[in-house]
PASEBA-1860 file (N, C-alpha, C; in nm, 3 decimals):
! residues 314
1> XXXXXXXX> 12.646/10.350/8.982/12.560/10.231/8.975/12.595/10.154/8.848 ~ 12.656/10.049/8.862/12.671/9.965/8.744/12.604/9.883/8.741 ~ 12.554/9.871/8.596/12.392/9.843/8.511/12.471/9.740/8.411 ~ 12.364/9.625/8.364/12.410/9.574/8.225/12.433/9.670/8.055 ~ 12.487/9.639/8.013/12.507/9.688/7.892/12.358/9.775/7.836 ~ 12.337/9.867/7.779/12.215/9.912/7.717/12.146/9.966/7.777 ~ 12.157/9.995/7.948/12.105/10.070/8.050/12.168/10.188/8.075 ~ 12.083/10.255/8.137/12.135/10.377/8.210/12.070/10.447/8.313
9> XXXXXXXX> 12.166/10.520/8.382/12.098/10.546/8.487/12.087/10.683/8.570 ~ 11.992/10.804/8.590/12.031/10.928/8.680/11.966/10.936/8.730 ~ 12.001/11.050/8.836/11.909/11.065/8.932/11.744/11.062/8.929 ~ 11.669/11.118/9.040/11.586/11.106/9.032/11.507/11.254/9.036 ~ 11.387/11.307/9.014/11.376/11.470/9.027/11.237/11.474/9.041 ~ 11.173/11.575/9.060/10.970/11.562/9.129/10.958/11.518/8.945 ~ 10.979/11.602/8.888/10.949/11.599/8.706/10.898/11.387/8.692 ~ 10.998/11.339/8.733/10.971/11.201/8.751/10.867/11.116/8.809
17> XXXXXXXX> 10.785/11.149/8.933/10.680/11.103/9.023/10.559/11.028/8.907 ~ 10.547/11.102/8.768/10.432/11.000/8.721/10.482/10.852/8.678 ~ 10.609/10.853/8.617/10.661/10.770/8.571/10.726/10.629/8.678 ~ 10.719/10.682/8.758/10.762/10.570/8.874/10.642/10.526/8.934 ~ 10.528/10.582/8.962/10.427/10.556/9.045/10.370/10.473/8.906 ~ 10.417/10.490/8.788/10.304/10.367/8.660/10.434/10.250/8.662 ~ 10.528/10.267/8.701/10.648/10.152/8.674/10.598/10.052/8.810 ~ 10.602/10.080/8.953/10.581/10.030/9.064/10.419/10.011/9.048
25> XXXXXXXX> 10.301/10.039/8.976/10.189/9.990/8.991/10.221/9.870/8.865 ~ 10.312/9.842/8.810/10.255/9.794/8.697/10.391/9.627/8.771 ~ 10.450/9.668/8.877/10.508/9.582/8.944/10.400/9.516/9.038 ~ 10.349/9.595/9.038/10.263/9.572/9.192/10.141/9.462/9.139 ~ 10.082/9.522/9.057/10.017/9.398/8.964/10.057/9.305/8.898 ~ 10.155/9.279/8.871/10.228/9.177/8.827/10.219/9.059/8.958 ~ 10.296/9.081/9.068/10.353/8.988/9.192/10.193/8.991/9.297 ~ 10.135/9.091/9.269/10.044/9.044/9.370/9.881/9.086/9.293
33> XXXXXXXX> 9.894/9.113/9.198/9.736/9.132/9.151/9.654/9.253/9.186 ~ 9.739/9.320/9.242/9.643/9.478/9.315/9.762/9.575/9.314 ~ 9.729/9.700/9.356/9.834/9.788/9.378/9.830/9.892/9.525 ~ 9.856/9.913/9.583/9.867/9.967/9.719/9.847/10.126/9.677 ~ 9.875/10.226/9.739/9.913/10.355/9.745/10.034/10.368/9.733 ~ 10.103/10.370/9.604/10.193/10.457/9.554/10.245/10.564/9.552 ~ 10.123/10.647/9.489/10.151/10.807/9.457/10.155/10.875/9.636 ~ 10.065/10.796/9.677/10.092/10.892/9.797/10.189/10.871/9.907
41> XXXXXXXX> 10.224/10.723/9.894/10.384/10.761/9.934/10.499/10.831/9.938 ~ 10.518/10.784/9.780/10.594/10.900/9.735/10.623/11.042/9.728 ~ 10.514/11.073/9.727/10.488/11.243/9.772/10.542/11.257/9.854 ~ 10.459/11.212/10.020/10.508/11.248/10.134/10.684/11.225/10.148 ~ 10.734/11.079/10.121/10.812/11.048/10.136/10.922/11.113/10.049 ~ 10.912/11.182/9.956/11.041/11.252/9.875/11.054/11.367/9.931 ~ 10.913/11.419/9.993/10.931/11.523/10.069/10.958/11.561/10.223 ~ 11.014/11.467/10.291/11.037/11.481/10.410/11.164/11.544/10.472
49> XXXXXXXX> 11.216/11.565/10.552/11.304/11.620/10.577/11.502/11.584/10.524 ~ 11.470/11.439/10.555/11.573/11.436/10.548/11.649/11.311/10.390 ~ 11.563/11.344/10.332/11.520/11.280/10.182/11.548/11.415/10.115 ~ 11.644/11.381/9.972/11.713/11.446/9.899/11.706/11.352/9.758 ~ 11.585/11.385/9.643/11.537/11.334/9.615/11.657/11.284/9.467 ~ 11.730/11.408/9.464/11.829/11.389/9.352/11.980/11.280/9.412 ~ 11.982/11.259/9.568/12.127/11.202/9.605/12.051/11.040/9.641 ~ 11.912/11.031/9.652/11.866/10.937/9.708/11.743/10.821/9.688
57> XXXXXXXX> 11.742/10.879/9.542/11.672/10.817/9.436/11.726/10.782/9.269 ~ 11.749/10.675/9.244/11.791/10.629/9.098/11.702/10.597/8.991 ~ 11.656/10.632/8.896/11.597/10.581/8.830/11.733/10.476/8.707 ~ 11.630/10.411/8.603/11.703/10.326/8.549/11.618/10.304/8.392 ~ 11.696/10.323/8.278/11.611/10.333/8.180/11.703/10.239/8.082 ~ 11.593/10.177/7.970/11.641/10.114/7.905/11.627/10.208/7.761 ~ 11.688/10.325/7.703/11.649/10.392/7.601/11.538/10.506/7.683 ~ 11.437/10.555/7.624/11.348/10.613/7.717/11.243/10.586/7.804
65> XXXXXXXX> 11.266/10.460/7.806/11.131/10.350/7.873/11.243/10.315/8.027 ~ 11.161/10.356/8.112/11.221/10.359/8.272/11.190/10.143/8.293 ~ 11.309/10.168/8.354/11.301/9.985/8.401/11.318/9.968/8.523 ~ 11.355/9.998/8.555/11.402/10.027/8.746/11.400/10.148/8.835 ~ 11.346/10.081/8.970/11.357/10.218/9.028/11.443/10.189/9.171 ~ 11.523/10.258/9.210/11.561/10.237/9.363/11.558/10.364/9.451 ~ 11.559/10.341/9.583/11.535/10.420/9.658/11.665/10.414/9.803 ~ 11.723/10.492/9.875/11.757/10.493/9.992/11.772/10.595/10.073
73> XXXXXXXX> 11.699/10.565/10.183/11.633/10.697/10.246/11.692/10.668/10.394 ~ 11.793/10.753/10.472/11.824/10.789/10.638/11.796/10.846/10.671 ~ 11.766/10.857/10.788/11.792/11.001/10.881/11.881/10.982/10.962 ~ 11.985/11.066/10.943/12.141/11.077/11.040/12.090/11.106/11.192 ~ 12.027/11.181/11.230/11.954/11.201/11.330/11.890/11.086/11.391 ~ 11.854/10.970/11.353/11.773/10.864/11.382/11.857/10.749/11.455 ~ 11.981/10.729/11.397/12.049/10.628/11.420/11.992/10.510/11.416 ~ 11.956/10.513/11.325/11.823/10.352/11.271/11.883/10.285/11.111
81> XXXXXXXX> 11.861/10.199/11.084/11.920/10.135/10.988/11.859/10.234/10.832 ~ 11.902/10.203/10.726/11.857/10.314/10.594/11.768/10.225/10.557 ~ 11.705/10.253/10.534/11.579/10.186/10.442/11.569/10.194/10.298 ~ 11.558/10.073/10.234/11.604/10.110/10.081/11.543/10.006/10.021 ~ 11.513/10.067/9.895/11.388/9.965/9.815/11.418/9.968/9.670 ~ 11.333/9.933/9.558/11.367/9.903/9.443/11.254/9.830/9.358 ~ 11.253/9.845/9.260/11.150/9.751/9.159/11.225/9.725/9.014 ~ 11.152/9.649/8.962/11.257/9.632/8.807/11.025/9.616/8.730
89> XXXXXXXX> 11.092/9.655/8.625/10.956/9.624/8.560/10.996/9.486/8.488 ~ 10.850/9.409/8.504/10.854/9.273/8.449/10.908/9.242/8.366 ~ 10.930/9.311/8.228/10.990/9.292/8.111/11.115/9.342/8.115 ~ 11.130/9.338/8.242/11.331/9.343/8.226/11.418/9.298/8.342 ~ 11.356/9.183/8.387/11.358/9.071/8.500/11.494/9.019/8.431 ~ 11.563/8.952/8.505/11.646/8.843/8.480/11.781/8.916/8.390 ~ 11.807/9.046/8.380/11.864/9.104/8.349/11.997/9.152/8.407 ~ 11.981/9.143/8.588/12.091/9.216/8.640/12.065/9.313/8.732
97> XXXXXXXX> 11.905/9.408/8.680/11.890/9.505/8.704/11.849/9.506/8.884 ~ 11.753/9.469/8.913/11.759/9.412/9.063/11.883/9.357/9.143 ~ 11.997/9.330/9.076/12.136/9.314/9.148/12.157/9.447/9.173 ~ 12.206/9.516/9.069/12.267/9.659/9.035/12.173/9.737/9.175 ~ 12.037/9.728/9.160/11.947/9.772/9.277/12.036/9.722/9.399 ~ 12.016/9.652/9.470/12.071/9.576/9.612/12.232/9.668/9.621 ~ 12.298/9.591/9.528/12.436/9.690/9.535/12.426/9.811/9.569 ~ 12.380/9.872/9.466/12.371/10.010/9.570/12.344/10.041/9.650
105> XXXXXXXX> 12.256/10.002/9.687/12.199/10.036/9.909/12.322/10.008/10.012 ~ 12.377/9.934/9.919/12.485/9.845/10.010/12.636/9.958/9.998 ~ 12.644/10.004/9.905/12.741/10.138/9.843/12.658/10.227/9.918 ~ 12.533/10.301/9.927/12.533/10.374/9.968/12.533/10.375/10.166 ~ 12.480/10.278/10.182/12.501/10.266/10.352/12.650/10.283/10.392 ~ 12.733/10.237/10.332/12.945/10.248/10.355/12.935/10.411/10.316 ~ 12.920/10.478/10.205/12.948/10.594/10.197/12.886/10.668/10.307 ~ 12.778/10.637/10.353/12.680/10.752/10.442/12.706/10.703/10.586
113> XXXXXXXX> 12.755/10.546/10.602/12.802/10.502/10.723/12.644/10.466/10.833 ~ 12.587/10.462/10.723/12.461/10.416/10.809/12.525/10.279/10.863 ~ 12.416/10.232/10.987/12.438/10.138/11.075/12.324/10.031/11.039 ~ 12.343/9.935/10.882/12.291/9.840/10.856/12.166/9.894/10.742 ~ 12.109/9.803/10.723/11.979/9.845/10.627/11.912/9.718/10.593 ~ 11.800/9.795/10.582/11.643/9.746/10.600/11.555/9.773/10.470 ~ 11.535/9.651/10.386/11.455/9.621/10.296/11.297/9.608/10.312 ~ 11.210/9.736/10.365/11.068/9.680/10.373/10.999/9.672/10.277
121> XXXXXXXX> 10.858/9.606/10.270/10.791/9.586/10.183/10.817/9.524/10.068 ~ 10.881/9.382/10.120/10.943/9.310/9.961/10.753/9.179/9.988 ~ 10.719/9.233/9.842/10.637/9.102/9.838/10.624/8.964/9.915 ~ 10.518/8.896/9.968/10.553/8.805/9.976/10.539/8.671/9.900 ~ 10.439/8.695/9.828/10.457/8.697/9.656/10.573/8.661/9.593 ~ 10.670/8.739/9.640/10.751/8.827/9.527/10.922/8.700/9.562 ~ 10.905/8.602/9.486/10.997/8.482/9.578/11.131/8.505/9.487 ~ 11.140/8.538/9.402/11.219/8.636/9.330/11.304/8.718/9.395
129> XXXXXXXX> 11.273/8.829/9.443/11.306/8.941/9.461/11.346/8.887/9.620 ~ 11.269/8.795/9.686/11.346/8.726/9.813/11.477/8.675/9.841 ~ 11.484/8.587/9.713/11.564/8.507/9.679/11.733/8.608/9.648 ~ 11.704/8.696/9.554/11.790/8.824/9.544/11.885/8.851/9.643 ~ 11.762/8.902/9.742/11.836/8.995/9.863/11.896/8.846/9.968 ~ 11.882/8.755/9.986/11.891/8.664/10.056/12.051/8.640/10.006 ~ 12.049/8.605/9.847/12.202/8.598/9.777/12.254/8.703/9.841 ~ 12.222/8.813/9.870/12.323/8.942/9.915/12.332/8.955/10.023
137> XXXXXXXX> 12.284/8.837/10.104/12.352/8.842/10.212/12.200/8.889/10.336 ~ 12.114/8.919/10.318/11.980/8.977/10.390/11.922/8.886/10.400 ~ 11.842/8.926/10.602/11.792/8.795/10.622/11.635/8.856/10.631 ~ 11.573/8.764/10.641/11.397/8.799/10.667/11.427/8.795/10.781 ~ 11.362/8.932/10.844/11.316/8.955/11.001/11.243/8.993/11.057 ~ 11.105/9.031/10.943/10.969/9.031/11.007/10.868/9.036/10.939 ~ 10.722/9.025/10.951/10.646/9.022/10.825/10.497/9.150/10.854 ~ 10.484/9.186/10.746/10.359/9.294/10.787/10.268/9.258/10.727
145> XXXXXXXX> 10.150/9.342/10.725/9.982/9.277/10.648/9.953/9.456/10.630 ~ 9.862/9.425/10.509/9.806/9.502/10.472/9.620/9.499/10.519 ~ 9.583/9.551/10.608/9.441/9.499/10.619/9.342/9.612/10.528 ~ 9.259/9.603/10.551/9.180/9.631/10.538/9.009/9.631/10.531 ~ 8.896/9.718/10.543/8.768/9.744/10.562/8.692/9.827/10.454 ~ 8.601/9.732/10.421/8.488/9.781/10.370/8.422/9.889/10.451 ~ 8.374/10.035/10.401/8.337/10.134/10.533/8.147/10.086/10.516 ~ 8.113/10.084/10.626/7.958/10.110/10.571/7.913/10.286/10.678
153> XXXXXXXX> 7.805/10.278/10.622/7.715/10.384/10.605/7.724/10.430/10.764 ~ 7.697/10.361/10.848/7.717/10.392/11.008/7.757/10.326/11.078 ~ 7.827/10.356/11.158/7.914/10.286/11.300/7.891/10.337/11.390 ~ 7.911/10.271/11.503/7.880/10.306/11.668/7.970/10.434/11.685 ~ 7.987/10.494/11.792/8.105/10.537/11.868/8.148/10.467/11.956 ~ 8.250/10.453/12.002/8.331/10.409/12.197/8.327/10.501/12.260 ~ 8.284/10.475/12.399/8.374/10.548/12.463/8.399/10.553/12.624 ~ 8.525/10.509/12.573/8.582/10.444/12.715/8.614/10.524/12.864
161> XXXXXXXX> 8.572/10.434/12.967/8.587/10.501/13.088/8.688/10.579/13.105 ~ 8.650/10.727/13.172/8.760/10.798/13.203/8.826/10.815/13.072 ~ 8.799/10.825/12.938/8.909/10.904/12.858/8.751/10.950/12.766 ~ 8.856/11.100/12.704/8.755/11.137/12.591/8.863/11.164/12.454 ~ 8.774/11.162/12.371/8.821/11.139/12.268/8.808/11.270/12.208 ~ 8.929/11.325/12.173/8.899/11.499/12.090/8.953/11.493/11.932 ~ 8.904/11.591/11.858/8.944/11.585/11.727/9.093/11.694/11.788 ~ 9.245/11.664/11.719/9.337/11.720/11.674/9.323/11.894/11.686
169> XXXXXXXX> 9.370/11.971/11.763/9.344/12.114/11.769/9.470/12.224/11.723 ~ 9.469/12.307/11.598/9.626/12.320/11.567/9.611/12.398/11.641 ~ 9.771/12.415/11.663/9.808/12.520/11.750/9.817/12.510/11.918 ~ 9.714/12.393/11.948/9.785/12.347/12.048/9.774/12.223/12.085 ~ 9.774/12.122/12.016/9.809/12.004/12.000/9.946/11.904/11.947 ~ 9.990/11.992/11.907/10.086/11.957/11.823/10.240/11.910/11.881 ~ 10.254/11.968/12.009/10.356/11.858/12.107/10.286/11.741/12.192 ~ 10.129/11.777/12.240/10.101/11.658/12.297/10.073/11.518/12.189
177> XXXXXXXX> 10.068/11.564/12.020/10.089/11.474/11.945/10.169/11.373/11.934 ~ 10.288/11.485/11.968/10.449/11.415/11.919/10.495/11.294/12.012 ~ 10.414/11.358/12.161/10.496/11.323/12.266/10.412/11.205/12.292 ~ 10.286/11.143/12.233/10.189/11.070/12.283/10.270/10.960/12.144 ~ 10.245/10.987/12.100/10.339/10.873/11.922/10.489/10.847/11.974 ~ 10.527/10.915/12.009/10.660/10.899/12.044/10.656/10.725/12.213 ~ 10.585/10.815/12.248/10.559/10.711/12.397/10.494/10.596/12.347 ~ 10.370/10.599/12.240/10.317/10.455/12.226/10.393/10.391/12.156
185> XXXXXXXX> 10.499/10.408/12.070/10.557/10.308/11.974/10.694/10.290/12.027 ~ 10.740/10.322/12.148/10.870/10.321/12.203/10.915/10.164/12.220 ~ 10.754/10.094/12.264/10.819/9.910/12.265/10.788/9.867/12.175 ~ 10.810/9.905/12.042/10.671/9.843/11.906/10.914/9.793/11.826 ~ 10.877/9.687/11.762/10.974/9.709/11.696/10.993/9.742/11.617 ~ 11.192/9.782/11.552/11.209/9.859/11.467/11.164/10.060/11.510 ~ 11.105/10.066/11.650/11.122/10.204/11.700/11.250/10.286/11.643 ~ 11.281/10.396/11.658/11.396/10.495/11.665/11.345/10.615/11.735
193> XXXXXXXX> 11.385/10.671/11.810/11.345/10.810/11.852/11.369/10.890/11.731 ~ 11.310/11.025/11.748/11.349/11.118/11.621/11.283/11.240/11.741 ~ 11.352/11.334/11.661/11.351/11.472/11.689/11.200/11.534/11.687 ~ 11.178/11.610/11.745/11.014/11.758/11.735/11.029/11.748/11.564 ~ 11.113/11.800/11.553/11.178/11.863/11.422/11.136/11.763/11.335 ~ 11.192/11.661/11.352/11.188/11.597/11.211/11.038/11.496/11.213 ~ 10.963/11.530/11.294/10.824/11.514/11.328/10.737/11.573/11.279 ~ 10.792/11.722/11.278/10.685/11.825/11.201/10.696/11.842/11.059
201> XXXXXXXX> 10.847/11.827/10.997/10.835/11.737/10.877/10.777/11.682/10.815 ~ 10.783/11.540/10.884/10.652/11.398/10.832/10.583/11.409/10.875 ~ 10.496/11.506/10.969/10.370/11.477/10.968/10.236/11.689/10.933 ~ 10.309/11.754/11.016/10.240/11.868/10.983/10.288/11.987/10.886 ~ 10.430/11.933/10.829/10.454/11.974/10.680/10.400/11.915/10.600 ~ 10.336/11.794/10.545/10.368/11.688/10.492/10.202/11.745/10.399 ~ 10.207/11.712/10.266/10.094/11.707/10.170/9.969/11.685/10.212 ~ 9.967/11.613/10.279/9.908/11.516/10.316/9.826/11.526/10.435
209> XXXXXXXX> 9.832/11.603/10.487/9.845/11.621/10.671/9.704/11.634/10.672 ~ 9.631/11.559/10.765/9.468/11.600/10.804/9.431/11.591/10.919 ~ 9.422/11.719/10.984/9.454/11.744/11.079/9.254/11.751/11.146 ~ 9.217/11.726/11.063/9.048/11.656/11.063/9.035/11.516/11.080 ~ 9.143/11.484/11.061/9.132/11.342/11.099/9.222/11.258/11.159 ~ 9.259/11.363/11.228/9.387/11.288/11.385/9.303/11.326/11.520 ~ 9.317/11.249/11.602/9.228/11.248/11.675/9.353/11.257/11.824 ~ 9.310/11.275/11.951/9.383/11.222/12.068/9.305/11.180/12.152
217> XXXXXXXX> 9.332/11.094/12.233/9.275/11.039/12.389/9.274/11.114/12.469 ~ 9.236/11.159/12.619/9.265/11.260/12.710/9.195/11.159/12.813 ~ 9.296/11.175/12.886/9.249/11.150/13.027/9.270/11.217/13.135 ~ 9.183/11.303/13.173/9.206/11.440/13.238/9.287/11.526/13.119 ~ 9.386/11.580/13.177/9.496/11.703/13.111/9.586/11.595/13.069 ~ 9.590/11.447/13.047/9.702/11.365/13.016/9.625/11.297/12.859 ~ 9.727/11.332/12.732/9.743/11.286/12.628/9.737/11.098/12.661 ~ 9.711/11.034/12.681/9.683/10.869/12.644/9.695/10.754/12.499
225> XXXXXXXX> 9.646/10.851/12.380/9.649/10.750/12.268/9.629/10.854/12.177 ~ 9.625/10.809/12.001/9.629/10.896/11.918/9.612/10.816/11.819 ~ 9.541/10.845/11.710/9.508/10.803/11.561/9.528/10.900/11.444 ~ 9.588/10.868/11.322/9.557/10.973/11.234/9.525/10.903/11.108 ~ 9.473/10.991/11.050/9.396/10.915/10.928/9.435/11.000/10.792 ~ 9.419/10.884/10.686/9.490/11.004/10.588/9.339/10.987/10.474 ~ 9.394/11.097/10.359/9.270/11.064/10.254/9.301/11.036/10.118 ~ 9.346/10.883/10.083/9.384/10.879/9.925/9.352/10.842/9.797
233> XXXXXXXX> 9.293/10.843/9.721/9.233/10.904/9.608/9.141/10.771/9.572 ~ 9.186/10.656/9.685/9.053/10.552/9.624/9.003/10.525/9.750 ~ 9.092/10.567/9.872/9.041/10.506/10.047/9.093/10.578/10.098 ~ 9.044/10.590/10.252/9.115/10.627/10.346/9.227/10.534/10.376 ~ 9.305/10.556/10.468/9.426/10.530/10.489/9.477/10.557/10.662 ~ 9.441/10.481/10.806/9.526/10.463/10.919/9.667/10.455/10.914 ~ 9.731/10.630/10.907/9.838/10.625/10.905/9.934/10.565/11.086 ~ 9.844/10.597/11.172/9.896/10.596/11.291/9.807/10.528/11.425
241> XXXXXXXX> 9.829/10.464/11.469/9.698/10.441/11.607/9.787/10.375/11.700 ~ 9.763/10.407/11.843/9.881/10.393/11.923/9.820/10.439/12.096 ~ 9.815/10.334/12.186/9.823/10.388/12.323/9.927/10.385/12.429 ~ 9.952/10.474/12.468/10.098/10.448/12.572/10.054/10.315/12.666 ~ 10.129/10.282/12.722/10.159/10.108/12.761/10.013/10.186/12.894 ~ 10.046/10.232/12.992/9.987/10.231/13.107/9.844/10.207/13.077 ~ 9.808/10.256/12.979/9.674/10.269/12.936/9.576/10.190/12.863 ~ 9.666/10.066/12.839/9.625/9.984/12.698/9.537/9.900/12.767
249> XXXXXXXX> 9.457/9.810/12.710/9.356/9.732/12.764/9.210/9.775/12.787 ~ 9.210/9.941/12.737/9.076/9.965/12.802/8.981/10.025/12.685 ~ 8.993/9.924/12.574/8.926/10.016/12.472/8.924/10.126/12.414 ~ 9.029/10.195/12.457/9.098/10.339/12.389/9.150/10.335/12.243 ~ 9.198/10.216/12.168/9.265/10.218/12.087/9.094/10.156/11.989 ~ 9.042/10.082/12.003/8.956/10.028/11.953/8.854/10.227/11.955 ~ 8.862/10.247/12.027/8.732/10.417/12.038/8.790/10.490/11.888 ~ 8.952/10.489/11.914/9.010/10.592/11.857/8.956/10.524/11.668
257> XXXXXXXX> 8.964/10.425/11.636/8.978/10.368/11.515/8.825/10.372/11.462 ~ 8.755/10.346/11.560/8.596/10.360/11.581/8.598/10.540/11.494 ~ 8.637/10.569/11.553/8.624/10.757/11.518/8.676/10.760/11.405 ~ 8.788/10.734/11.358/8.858/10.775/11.267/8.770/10.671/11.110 ~ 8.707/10.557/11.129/8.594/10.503/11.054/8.495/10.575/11.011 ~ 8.438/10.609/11.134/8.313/10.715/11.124/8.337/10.875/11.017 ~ 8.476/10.912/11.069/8.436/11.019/10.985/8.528/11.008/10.816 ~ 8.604/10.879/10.825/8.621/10.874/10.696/8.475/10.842/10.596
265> XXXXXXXX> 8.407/10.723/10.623/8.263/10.730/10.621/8.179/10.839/10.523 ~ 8.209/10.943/10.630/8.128/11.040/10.628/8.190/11.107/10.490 ~ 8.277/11.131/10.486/8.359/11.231/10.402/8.376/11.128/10.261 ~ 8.287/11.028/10.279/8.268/10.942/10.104/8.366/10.848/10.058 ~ 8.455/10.765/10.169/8.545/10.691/10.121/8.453/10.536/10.167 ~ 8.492/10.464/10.070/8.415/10.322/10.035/8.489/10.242/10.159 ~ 8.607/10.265/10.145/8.699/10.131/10.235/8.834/10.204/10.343 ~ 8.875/10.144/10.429/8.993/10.201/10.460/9.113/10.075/10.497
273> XXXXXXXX> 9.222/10.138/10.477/9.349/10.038/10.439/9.432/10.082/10.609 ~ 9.480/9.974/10.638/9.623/10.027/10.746/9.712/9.921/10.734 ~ 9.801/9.953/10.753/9.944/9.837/10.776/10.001/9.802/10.930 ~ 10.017/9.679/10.965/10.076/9.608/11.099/10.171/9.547/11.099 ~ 10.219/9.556/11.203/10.300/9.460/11.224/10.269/9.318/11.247 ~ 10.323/9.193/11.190/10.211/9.063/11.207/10.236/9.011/11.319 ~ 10.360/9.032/11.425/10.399/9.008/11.534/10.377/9.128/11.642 ~ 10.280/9.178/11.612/10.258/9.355/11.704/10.257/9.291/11.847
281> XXXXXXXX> 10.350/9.338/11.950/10.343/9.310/12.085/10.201/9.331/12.175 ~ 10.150/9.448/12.103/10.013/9.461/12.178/9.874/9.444/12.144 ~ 9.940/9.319/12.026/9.797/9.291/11.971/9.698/9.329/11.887 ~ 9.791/9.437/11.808/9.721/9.482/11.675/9.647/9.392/11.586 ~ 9.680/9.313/11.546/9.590/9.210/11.395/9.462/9.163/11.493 ~ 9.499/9.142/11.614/9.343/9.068/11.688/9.291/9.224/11.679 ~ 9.299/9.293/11.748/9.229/9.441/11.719/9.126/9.458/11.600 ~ 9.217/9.480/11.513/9.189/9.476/11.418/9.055/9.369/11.332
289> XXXXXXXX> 9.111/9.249/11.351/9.041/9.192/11.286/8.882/9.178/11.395 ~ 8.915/9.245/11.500/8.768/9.245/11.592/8.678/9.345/11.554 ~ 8.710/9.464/11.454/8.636/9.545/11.422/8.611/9.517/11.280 ~ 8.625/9.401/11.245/8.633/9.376/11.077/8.731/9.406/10.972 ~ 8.845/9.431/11.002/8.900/9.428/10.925/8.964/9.294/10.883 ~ 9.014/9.293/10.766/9.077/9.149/10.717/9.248/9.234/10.617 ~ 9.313/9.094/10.665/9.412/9.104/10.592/9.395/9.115/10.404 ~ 9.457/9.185/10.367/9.467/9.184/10.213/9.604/9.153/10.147
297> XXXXXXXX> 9.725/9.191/10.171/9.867/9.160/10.150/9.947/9.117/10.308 ~ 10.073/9.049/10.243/10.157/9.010/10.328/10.289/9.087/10.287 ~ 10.350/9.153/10.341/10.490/9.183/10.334/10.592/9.157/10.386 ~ 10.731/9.137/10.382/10.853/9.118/10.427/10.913/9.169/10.461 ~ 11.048/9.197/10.553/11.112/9.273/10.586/11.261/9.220/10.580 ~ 11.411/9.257/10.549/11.529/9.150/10.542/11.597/9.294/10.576 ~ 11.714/9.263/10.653/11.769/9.340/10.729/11.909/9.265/10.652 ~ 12.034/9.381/10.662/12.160/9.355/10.651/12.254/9.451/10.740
305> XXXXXXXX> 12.268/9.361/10.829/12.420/9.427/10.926/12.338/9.487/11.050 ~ 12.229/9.453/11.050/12.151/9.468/11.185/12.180/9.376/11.307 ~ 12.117/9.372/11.423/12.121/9.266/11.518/11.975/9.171/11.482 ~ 11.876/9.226/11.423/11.732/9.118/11.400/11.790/9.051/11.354 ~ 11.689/8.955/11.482/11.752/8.801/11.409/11.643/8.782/11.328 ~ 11.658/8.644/11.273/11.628/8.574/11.136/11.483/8.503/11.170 ~ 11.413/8.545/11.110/11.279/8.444/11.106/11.333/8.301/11.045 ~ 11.289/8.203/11.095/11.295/8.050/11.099/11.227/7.999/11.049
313> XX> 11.201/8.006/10.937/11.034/7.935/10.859/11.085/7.795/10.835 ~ 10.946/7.691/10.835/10.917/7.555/10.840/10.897/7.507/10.981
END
């Protein structure tokens, strides 16, 4: 990774996790005035299967004060573009250091032979850091929202004809999980299939896993829809909500989110956060915003060496 003069740069190691999660909050307030869930990204995400936290994480220091961070994360198994990210702290903008970032994703996709790469979650805010990746050649190709809900004290239940709604059962839930997530997000874009394997990974290895608060649909002996909910240290968190196509339209997805409210609620969280797609084919943000939730951030997405085409703004 070549850096301007007075920088330097190594890997990345767990020993590191406080120091990046205060570098990226202190970005995060800068470009947009708030800060998202950090720490608990990172967790899950350094720890997943196919994330190697020393070949696939850079840090970047100016002396002992960290200035940059980058990230690029595949799964060879996926055949999906690498996903790769980066921050520079404010006071060392205009430096280089956010080039040196981009370059490398771009070095590391040729060495690893990934098939293109995908910049999510660039501010939209952040006209800077747009402007960057755009010079390097990346186009904007889709945009996400951050919503979110105030929880109050009680909510209804749903519950829709012909399906019931069960809490998550280990031990034997855990393929009709895979196979129900797998089926609802198959037309959602940016899909990839992935393996059992690298499923149980990210989701029932994972720190994180609350298996109190994933829920499934049933209709008869047939899996239908699925929600999971996470718990992070200021909100809950809709990691997942999803109905297979045959099924959609009937208030299943609205029951499932209904539930997963209720018992975050219960368990003492003030608000809960989820992320969309702003172009969701089946109508997520109206969903959404029908049960109260409201947008809070906007995010970006810029692809290089993909087939997405180019958002057209004006």
């Amino acid at each position: 990774m070549k850096l301007p003069a007075g920088l330097s740069s190594h890997p990345g190691t767990e020993a590191d996790l406080d120091a990046v999660v205060a570098l990226l909050d202190d970005v995060q307030l800068d470009v947009m005035g708030d800060t998202e869930d950090v720490r608990e990204y990172l967790d899950w995400m350094w720890h997943v299967p196919y994330v190697d936290v020393a070949r696939d994480v850079v840090l970047v220091r100016d002396g002992a004060d960290l200035v940059g961070y980058a990230e690029a994360y595949w799964d060879p198994s996926s055949g999906g573009p690498m996903h790769a990210g980066g921050a520079v702290r404010p006071s060392h903008r205009g430096r280089g250091v956010g080039t040196a970032i981009v370059r490398r994703s771009r070095e590391i996709a040729t060495m690893r032979a990934a098939p293109g790469i995908r910049h999510p979650g660039v501010f939209a805010t952040d006209t800077a850091a747009q402007a960057l990746l755009e010079a390097n050649g990346f186009v904007h190709v889709r945009n996400f929202y951050t919503m979110a809900l105030a929880l109050p004290s009680e909510r209804s239940p749903v519950h829709p004809d012909g399906v019931e709604i069960r809490a998550f059962q280990t031990g034997r839930d855990e393929r009709p999980l895979f196979e129900v997530h797998e089926a609802s997000f198959a037309d959602h874009w940016g899909f990839v299939p992935e393996t059992y394997e690298t499923f149980v990974g990210e989701w029932f290895d994972a720190s994180d896993w609350s298996p109190h608060l994933t829920y499934l649909a049933w209709a008869g002996d047939e899996p239908v829809g699925h929600a999971a909910a996470l718990e992070f240290a200021s909100r809950g968190f809709v990691a997942a909500l999803g109905v297979v196509p045959a099924w959609r339209g009937r208030g299943i997805a609205q029951a499932l989110l209904q539930r997963a409210f209720i018992d975050l609620a219960a368990r003492g969280h003030p608000e809960v956060t989820l992320g969309v797609d702003a172009a969701s084919p089946t109508g997520a943000v109206a969903l959404y915003e029908k049960v109260g939730m409201r947008i809070r951030h906007e995010f970006r997405t810029y692809d290089l060496g993909t087939d997405e085409p180019r958002i057209r703004e004006g």
